[in-house]
N, C-alpha and C positions, 0 to 999 in steps of 0.2 A: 515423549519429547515434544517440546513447543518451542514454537518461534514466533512473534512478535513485535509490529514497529509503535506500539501504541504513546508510550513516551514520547517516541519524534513528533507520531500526529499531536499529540497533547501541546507540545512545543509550536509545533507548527499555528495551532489553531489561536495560542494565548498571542502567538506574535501578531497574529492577523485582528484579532481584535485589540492590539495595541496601535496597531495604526490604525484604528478605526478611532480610538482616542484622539490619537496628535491627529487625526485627520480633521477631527469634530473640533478640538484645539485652535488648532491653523485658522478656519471656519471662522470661529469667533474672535481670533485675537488678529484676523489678517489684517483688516482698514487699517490696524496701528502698524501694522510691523509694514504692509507691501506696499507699493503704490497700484496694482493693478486693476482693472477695470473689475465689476461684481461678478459680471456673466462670465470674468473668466475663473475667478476665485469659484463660483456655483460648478462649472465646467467639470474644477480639478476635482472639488471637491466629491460631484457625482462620482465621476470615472472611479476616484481612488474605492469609493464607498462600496461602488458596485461590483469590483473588483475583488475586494475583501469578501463580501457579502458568496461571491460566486463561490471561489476558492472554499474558503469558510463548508459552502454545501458539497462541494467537491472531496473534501477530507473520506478518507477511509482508513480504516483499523483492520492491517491485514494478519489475519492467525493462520499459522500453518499446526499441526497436530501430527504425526504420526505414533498409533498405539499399538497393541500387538498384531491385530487384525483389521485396523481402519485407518485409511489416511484422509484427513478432513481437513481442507481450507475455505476460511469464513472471514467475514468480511459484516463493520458493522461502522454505522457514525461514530465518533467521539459522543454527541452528544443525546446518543438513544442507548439502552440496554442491550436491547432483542443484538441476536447476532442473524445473521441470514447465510445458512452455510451455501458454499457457490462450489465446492466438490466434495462429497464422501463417498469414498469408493473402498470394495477390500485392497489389503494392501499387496496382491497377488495379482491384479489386476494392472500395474504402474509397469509399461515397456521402458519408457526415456524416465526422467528428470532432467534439466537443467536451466541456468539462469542465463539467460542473455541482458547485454546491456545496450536496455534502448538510448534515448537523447538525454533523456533527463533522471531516470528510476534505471528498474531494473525490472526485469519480467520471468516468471516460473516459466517455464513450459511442462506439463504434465501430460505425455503420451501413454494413452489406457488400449490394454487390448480388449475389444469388444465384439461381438457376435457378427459386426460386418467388416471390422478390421482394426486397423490402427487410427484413434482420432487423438487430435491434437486440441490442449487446452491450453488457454493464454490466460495468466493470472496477472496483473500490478501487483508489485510486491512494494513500490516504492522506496523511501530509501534507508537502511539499514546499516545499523553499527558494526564494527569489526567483533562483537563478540556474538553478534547473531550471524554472525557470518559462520562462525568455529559450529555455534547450535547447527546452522543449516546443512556444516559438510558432514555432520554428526547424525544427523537424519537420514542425508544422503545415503551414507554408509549403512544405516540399519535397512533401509528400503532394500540396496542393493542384495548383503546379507539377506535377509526373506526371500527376495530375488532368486536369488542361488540356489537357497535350499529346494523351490520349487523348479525354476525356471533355468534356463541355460547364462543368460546374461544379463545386466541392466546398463545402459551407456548414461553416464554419467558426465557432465561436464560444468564448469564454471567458470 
């Protein structure tokens, strides 16, 4: 089972170089359209540019995986191949799961038990559709099931 928000980033990324257009637009056609001073039209123009430009490097493609025996989340740009996986652990190993909702996204929590105790993992999962949502309680549920079979519990929430 997978889950993925890579469509959104895709969306997200064409929109950001769409204002990089109108911005570059704006740029050239403003002395007709504005009456404003140059260094403030260069101003806007920076900020907007830089802005996009940040965002744009900012983008992440979040994958979640879990398979019979491994659960792996990875994380890659839209506009590179290579994926860089950021957790693969057996899937025996998973105490907690669940999604809190931060200000703006949404965050995994992934609690592993480990040879010194219980550590806590914080993922961006940013932001996701309702039918990756149904994927997510569906993994949920498989972790837990594994869970069980070995272990006594899994806390689960959303």
């Amino acid at each position: 089972m997978k889950i993925n928000n890579q469509k959104e980033i895709a969306f997200a990324m064409y929109g950001f170089f769409l204002l990089i257009f109108l911005d570059i637009l704006f740029l050239v056609f403003s002395k007709h359209i504005t009456s404003f001073s140059k260094n403030t039209v260069y101003a806007c123009f920076l900020v907007i540019l830089l802005f996009c430009i940040w965002r744009i490097f900012k983008l992440k493609i979040f994958s979640m995986e879990a398979s019979d025996h491994i659960f792996s989340i990875k994380y890659t740009h839209p506009l590179k191949k290579s994926r860089k996986p950021a957790l693969e652990v057996p899937i025996n190993k998973i105490v907690s799961f669940k999604t809190e909702k931060g200000i703006i996204n949404y965050v995994l929590v992934v609690s592993l038990s480990t040879k010194r105790g219980i550590r806590n993992f914080y993922y961006e999962i940013g932001q996701l559709p309702e039918n990756q949502f149904e994927r997510f309680k569906s993994i949920s549920e498989y972790v837990r099931t594994i869970h069980f079979n070995e272990k006594d519990g899994l806390k689960t929430t959303y």
